[in-house]
N, C-alpha and C positions, 0 to 999 in steps of 0.2 A: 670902130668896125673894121678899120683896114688892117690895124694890129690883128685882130680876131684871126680875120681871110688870110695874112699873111703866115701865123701861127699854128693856121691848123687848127682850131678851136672849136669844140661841139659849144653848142651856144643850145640850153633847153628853153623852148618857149612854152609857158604854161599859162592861155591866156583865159581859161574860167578863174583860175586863180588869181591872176593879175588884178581881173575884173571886181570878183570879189573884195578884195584888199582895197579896192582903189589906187591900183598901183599904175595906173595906164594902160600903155599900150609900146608890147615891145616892136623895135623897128624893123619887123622880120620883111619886107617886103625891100629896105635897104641892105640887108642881112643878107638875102638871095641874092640880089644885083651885086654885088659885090663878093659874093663865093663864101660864104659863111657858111659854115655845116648846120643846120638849122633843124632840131627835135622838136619834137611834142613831149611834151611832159603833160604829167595830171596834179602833181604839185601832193600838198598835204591832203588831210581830211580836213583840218582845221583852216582851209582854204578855198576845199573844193570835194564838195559831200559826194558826187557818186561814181569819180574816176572814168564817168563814159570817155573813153579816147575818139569813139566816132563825134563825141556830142565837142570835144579838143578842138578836133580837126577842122572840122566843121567852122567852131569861130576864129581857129588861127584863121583861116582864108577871108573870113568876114571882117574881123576886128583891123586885121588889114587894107581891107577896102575901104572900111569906116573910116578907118583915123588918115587916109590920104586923099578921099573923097575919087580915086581912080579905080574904078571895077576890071581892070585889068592888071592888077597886081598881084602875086600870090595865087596862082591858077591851083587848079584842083591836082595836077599832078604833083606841084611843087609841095600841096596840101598834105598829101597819101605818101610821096615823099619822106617829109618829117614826120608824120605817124608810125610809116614803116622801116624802112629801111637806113633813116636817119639815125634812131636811135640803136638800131643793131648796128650799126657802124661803130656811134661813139659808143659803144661798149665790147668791140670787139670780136662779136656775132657773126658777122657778114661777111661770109668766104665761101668758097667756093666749094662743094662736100659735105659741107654742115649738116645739118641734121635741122629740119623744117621747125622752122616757128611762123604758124601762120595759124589763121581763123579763117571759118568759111562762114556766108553771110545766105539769109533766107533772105532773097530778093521778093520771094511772091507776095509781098504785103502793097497795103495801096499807096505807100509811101513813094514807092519804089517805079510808080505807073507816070508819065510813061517813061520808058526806059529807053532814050534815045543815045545818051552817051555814059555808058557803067561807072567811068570814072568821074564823071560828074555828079550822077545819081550816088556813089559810093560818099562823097565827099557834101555835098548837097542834099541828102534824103536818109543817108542811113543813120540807125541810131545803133545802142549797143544793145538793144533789146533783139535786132536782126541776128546778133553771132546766135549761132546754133553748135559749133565748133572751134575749138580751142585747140592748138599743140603747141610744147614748147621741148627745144631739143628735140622734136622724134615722138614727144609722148604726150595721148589727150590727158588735157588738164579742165575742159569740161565738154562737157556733151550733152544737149539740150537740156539744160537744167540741173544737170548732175555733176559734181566736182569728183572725179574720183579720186586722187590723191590729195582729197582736203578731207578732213570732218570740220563741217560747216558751223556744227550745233559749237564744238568745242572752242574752234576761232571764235566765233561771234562772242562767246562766256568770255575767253581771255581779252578780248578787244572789252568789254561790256569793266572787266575789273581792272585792267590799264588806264580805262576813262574817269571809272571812280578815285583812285590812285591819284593819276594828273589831278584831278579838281580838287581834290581833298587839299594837296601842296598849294596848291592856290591861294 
């Protein structure tokens, strides 16, 4: 870990994935204390069937708490953190002028009630069915329900004969 902190090092944590594998539990709660650049990641498909980054974030902060038994580890900022702006760091994203990559979130659902501190409800309550709003670079990439620069029907087809494909090699 001090090599990591010392080197500069994006470190992705993918902890439905981890979970799923039976892989444990990574030390991101010593990762943080020690200056580790620390991402969310959502891992594969074959690891982690629905890529919710809220549904990530959410147990990076828990799986942390779990496996040190200290509810003050890994706070919700440090959570929204490596959701956000961790990962546009380690990819070079994160400057200043850039052109917006962000999501907006419908709070008005009863998940969301009561809404005493947003970043905790953000990290604690929200899931990804709340995104209503997508941009990446500058440009909506979805908007309530609609992908405009996807055809959905087509991915899904090519995803549906890559999976036939893999299993067949199998």
């Amino acid at each position: 870990i001090d090599v990591l902190a010392e080197r500069g090092v994006f470190v992705a944590a993918n902890p439905a994935s981890n979970m799923k594998l039976g892989s444990g539990f990574a030390p991101v709660a010593k990762m943080l204390a020690r200056g580790v650049n620390v991402c969310l990641g959502t891992d594969g498909m074959a690891s982690n069937n629905n890529h919710d980054m809220m549904q990530d974030m959410y147990l990076l902060a828990l799986t942390a708490k779990g496996s040190t038994n200290d509810p003050a580890v890994v706070t919700p900022k440090q959570a929204l953190t490596a959701g956000t702006r961790g990962g546009a760091r380690s990819h070079g994203r994160y400057s200043s002028g850039a052109k917006a990559d962000l999501c907006v979130l419908d709070t008005s659902g009863p998940s969301w009630a009561p809404m005493t501190n947003p970043l905790v409800n953000v990290v604690y309550a929200g899931h990804g069915a709340d995104v209503c709003l997508t941009m990446c670079d500058g440009v909506v990439v979805y908007r309530e329900g609609e992908w405009p620069t996807l055809d959905i029907e087509r991915a899904k087809a090519e995803v549906e004969a890559r999976t036939k494909r893999i299993i067949g090699e199998l």
